[in-house]
C-alpha positions as CSV (number, residue, x, y, z in Angstrom):
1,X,0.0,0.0,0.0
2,X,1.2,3.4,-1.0
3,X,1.9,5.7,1.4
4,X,0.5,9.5,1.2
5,X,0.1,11.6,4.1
6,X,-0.8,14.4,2.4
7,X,-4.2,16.1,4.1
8,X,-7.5,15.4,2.4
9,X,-9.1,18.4,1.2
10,X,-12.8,17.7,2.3
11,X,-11.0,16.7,5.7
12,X,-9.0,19.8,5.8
13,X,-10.8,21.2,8.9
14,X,-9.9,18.1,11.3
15,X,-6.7,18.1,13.0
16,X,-4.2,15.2,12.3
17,X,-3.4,13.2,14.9
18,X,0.6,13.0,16.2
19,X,2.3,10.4,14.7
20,X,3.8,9.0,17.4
21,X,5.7,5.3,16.7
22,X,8.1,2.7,16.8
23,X,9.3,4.8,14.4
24,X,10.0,7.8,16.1
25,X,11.1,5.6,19.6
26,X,13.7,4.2,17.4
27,X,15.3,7.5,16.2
28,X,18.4,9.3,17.6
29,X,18.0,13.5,16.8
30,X,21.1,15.6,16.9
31,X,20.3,19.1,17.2
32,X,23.2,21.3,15.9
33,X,24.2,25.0,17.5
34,X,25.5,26.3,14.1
35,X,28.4,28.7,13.8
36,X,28.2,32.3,15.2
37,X,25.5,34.4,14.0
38,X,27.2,37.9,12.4
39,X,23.7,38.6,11.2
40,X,22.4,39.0,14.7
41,X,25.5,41.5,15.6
42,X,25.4,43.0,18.8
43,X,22.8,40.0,20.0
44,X,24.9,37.4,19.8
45,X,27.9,38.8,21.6
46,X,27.1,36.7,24.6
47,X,25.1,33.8,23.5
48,X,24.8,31.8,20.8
49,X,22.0,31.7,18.1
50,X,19.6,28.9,19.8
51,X,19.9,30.5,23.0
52,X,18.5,33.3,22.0
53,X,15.2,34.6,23.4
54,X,11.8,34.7,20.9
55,X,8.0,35.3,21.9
56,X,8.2,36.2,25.2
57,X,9.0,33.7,27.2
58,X,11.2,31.0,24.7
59,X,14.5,30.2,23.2
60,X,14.9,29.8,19.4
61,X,16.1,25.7,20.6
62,X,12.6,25.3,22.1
63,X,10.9,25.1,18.9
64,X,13.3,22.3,17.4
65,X,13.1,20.5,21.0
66,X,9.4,20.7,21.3
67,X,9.2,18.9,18.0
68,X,11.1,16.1,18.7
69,X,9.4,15.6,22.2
70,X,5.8,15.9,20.5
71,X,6.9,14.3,18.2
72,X,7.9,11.0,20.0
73,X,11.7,11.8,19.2
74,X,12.9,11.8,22.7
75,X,17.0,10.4,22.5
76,X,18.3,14.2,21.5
77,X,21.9,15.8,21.2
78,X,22.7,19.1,21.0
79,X,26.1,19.6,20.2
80,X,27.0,23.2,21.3
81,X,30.3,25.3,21.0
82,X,29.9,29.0,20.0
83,X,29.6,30.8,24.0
84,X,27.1,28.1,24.6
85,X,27.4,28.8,28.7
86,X,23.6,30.4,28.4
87,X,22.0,27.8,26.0
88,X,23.9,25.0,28.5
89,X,21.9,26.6,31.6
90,X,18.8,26.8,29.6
91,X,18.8,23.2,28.5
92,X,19.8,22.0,32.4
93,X,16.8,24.3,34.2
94,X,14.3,23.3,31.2
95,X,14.8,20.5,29.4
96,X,16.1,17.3,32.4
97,X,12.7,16.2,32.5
98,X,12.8,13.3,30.2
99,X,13.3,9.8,32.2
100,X,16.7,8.3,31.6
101,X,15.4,5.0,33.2
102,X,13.0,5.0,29.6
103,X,15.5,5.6,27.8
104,X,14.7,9.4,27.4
105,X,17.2,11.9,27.4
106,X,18.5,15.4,26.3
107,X,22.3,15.4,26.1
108,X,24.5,18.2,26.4
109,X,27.4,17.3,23.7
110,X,29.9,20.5,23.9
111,X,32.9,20.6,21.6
112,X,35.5,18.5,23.5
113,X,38.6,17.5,20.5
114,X,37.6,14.4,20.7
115,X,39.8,13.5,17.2
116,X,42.5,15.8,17.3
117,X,42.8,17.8,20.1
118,X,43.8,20.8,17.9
119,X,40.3,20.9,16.4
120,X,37.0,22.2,17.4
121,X,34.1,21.6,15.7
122,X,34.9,22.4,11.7
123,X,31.3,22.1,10.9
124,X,28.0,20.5,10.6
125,X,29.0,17.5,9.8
126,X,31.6,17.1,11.7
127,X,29.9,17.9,14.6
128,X,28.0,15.0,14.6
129,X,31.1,12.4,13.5
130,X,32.7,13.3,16.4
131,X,29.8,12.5,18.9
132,X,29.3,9.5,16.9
133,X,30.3,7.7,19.9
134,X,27.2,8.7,22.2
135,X,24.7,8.2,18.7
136,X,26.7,4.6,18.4
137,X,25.6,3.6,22.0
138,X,21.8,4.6,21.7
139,X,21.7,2.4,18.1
140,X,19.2,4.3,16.4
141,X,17.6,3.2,13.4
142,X,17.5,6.8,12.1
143,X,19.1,9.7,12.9
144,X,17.2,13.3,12.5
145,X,19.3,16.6,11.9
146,X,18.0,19.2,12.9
147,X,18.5,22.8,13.2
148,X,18.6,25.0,16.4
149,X,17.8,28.3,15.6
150,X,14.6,27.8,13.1
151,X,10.9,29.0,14.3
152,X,8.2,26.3,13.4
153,X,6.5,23.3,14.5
154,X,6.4,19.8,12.7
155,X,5.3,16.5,13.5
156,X,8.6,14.5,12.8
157,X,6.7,11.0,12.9
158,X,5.4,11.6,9.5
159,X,8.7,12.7,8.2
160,X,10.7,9.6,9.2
161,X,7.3,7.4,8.0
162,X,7.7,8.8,4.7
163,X,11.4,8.1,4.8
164,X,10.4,4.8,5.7
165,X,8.2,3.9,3.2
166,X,10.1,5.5,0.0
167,X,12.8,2.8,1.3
168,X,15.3,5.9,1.3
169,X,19.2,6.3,2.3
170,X,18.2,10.1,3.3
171,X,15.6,12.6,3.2
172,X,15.7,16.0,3.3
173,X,12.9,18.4,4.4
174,X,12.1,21.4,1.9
175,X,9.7,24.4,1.9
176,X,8.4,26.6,-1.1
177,X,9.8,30.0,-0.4
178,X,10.2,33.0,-2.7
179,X,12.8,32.7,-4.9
180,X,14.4,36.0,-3.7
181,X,13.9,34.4,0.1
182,X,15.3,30.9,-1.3
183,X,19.0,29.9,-0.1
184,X,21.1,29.7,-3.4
185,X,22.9,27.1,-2.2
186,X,19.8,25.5,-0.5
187,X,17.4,25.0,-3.5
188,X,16.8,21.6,-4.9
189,X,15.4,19.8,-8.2
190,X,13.0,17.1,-8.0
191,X,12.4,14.9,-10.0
192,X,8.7,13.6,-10.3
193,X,8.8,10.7,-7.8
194,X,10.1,13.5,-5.0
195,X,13.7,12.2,-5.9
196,X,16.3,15.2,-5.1
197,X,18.3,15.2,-8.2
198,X,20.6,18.0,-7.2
199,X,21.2,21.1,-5.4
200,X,21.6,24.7,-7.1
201,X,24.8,26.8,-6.0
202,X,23.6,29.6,-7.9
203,X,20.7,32.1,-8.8
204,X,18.7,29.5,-10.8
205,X,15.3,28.2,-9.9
206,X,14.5,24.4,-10.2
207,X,11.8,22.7,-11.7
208,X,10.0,21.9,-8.6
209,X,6.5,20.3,-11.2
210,X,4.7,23.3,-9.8
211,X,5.3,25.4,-13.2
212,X,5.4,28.6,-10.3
213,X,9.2,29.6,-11.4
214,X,8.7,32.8,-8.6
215,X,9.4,30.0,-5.7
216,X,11.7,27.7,-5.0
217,X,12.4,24.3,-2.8
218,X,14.8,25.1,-0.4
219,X,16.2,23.1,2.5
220,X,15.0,23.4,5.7
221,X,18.0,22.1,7.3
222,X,16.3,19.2,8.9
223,X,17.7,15.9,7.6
224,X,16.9,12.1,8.0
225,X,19.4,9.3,7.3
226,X,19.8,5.7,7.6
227,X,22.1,5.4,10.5
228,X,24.5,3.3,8.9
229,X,24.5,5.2,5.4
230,X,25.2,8.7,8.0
231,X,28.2,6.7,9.1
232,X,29.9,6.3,6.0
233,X,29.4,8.7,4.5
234,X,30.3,11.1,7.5
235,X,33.7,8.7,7.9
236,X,34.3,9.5,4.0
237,X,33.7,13.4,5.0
238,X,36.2,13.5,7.7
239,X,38.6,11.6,5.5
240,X,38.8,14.4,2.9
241,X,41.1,16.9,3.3
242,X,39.3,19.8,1.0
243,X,36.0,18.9,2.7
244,X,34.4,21.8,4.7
245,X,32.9,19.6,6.6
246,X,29.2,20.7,6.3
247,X,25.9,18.6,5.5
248,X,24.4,20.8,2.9
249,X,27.5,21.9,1.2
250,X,29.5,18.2,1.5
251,X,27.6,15.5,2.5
252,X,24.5,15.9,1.0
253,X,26.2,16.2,-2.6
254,X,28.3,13.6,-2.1
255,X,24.5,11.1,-1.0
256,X,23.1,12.6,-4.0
257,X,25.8,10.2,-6.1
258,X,26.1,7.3,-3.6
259,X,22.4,7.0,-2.1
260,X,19.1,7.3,-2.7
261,X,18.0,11.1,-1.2
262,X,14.5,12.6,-1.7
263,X,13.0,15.6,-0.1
264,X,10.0,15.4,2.3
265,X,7.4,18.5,1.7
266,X,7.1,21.0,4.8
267,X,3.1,20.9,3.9
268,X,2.8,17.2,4.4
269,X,4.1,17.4,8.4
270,X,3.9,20.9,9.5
271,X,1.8,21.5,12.4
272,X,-0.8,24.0,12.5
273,X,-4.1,25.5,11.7
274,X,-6.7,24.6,8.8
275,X,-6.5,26.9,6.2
276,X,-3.0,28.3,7.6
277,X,0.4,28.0,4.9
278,X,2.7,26.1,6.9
279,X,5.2,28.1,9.1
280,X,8.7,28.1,9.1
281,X,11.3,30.9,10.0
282,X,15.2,31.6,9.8
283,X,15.5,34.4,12.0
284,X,19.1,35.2,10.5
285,X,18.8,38.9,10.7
286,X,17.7,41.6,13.5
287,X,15.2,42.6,11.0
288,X,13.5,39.2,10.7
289,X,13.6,38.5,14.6
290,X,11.6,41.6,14.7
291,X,9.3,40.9,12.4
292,X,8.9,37.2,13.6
293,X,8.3,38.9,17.3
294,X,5.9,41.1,15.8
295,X,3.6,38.9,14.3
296,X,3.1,36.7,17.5
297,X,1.7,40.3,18.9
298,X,-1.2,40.3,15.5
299,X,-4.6,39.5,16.4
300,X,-4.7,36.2,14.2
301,X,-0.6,35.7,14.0
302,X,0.6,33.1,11.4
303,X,2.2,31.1,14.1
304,X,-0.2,29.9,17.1
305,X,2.0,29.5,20.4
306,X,-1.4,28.8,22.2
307,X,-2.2,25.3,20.9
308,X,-2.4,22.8,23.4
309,X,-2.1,19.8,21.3
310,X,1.6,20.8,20.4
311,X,3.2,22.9,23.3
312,X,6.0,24.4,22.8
313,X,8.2,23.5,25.9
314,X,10.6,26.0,27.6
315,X,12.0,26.8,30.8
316,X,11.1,30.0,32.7
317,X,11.6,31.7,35.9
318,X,8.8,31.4,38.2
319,X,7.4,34.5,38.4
320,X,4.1,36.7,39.5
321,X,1.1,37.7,37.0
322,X,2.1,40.7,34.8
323,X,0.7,43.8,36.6
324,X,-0.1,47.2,35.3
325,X,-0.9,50.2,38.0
326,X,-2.3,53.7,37.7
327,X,-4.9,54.9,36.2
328,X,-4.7,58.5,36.0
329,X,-5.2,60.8,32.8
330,X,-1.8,61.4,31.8
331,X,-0.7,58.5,33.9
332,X,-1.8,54.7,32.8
333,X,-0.3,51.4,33.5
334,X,-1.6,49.5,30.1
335,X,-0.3,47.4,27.4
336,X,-2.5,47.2,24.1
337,X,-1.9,44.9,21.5
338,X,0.9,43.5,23.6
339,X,2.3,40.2,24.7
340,X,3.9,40.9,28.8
341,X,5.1,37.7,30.0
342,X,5.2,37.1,33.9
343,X,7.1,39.0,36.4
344,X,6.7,42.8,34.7
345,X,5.4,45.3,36.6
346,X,3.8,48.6,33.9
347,X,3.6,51.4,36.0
348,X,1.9,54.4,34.3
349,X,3.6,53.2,30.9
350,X,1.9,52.6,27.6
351,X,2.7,49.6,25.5
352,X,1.9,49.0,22.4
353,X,2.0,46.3,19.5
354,X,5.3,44.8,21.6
355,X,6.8,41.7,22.8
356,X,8.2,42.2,26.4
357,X,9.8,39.2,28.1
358,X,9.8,38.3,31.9
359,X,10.7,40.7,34.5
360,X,10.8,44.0,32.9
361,X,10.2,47.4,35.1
362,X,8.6,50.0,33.0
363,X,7.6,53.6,34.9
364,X,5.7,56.2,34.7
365,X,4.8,58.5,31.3
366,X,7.0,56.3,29.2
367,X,5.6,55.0,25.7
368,X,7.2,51.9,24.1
369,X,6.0,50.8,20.7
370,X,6.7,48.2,18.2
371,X,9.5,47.3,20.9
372,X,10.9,43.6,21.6
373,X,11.9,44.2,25.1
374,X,13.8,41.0,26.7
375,X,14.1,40.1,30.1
376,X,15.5,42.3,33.1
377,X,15.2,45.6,31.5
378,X,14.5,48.5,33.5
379,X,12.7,51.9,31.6
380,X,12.8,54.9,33.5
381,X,10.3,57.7,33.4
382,X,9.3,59.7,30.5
383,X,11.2,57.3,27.6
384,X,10.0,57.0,24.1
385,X,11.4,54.0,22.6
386,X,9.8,53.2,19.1
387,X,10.8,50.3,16.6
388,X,13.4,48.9,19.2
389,X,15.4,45.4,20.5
390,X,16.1,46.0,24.0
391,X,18.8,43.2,25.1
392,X,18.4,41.5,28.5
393,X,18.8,43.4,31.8
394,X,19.3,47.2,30.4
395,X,18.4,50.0,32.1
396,X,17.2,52.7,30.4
397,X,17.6,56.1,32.0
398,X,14.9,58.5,32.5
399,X,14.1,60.7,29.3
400,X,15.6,58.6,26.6
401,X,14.4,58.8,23.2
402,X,15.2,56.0,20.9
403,X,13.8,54.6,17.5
404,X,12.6,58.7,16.8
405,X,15.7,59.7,15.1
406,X,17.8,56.9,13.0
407,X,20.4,58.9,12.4
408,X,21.1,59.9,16.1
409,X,20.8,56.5,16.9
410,X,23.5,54.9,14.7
411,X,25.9,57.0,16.7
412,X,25.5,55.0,19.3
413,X,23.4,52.0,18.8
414,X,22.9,49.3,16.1
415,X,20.2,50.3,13.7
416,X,19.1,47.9,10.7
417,X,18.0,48.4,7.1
418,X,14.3,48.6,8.1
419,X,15.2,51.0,10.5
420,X,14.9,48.4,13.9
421,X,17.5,49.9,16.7
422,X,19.3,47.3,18.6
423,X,20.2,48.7,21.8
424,X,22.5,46.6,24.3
425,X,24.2,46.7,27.7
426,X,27.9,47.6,26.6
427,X,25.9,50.5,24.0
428,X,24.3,51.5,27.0
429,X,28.1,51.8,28.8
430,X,26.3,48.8,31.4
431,X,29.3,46.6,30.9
432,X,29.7,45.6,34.1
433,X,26.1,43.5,34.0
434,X,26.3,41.3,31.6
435,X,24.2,38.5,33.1
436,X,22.2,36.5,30.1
């Protein structure tokens, strides 16, 4: 019997249930931390990519974690090396649930030279060769590779059953993006049995059958191999010498000639709402963490955090109700098209169409706007902060403008193309807290 998971249209309005299986109990998932971010500049000066903090109360890794867990994926390894002290603490407060007498667990897998004790991590790919000892001694069937840093929620069950059943050495997972949002050297051609024929290095666009030559298949960095298929061709990897060591620029090619690869449609095991286009984000730049923060704030956002079916699991500090106080004319504690996560106190401020994390002190006569305010800050009186990222535990002294005048600001802060102002601790001259 064929398999086809694809939704049926006249059943389009009933959810899908989780495709937990043997499948998914007999997988091993390596969650990779990815090289430093330069897009995210100042952000990333003190914490890696996954680490860092999205929709109020998350970590980008929570989204890639959550899957696996919901999905029934629950042997994970996240190797880690870029100032990976934060994202370590974040995975031992939030993620030790899992019971290691089932054999559940979430290991830590820092870069330790385990081959050469010269050499870090050189990439990807050989992250994962040289924890090959811990996947080795769970004995996976499969292995998923996944991502750290991506925003979305899919049911990895159905991606490994379609592996399954197409009899496949490796799979890739793709999604139909804009061809000017497409990764050059991310976009594959298909052929029409879903067969990944090759992968485009350049501005080209693929014949992806859809006849729509504006979009383009790209890789969603999430990957599923035959474990023993993974092992050679990761030991033929580490053997070359001009290898750069990376899945999607070296491995996957080099599959593409020795193995049998096809590519698994986001569509077919995204998670999310009838009627919805499946979602999936690369926050690479300030700009698009902004705009990915802004949307959760929308009245009918293109990502639901609020579905019970498929949390999204996180640690957080345990903290009080938001509260807002005053209520005079000129002097209102209220937040309006806002998300405040616990522990913030708005006294006599005015929020509007932001994201503010845990724990933030705003005071009186202040107005923040189409902010992203992260955890710890402190806003004095009478601020105006417009179009801003406000990194953990600044204060902001009384009377500060920012976001009103781009050109003032780049003196001193970080301001993007779309005109978002990144403001941080050391901008601020707070050097001396530099908690995360």
């Amino acid at each position: 019997m064929a398999f086809d998971n694809r939704p049926d249209p006249a059943s389009s309005a009933v959810r899908r249930p989780r495709f937990v299986s043997q499948l998914t109990r007999n997988s091993f998932a390596m969650i990779l931390e990815g090289a430093h971010s330069q897009d995210l500049h100042e952000l990333t000066d003190w914490r890696s990519k996954p680490a860092v903090s999205f929709g109020g109360k998350f970590r980008l890794i929570d989204f890639a974690l959550s899957n696996c867990v919901n999905s029934g994926v629950r042997r994970v390894g996240v190797a880690t090396q870029y100032r990976a002290q934060s994202l370590i603490r974040h995975l031992q407060l939030g993620w030790s649930f899992l019971d290691g007498r089932l054999g559940e667990f979430i290991e830590i897998m820092p870069a330790q030279q385990q081959l050469n004790a010269s050499q870090w991590y050189r990439g990807t790919a050989d992250a994962v060769f040289q924890n090959w000892r811990e996947v080795a001694r769970a004995a996976p069937d499969y292995v998923l590779i996944l991502a750290g840093d991506h925003i979305y929620r899919m049911d990895y069950g159905r991606l490994l059953a379609e592996h399954v059943q197409r009899c496949a050495d490796a799979t890739l997972a793709c999604i139909s993006l804009p061809a000017a949002q497409a990764n050059p050297t991310g976009v594959m051609t298909l052929d029409a049995l879903q067969r990944v024929l090759q992968f485009h290095t350049g501005p080209a666009l693929p014949d992806d059958q859809s006849g729509d030559q504006s979009a383009a298949l790209t890789s969603m960095g999430i990957y599923v191999f035959n474990t023993d298929f993974l092992y050679r061709q990761l030991q033929q990897d580490a053997a070359d010498a001009a290898s750069g060591h990376d899945f999607l620029r070296d491995v996957i090619p080099r599959c593409l000639a020795q193995g049998s690869v096809y590519a698994h449609r986001f569509e077919d095991s995204h998670v999310g709402e009838p009627g919805k286009p499946p979602y999936w984000r690369d926050v690479g730049t300030l700009d698009a963490y902004w705009e990915a923060n802004m949307d959760l704030v929308q009245v009918d956002p293109h990502l639901n955090v609020y579905d019970k079916q498929w949390p999204i699991w996180t640690w957080q500090p345990q903290s009080p109700p938001a509260k807002f106080v005053f209520n005079d004319e000129q002097r209102c504690g209220v937040a309006l098209d806002a998300m405040v996560a616990g522990g913030c106190i708005i006294s006599g401020a005015t929020v509007r169409r932001s994201m503010v994390f845990p724990n933030v002190r705003m005071h009186s006569y202040s107005l923040v706007q189409d902010c992203v305010v992260l955890s710890g800050v402190q806003i004095g009186r009478h601020c105006a902060l417009q179009k801003c990222i406000i990194d953990k535990n600044c204060t902001i002294p009384d009377g500060t403008q920012i976001g009103l005048d781009p050109l003032e600001d780049a003196k001193r802060y970080h301001v993007t193309p779309l005109g978002v102002t990144l403001v941080t601790r050391v901008m601020l001259g707070q050097e001396k807290n530099l908690l995360d």
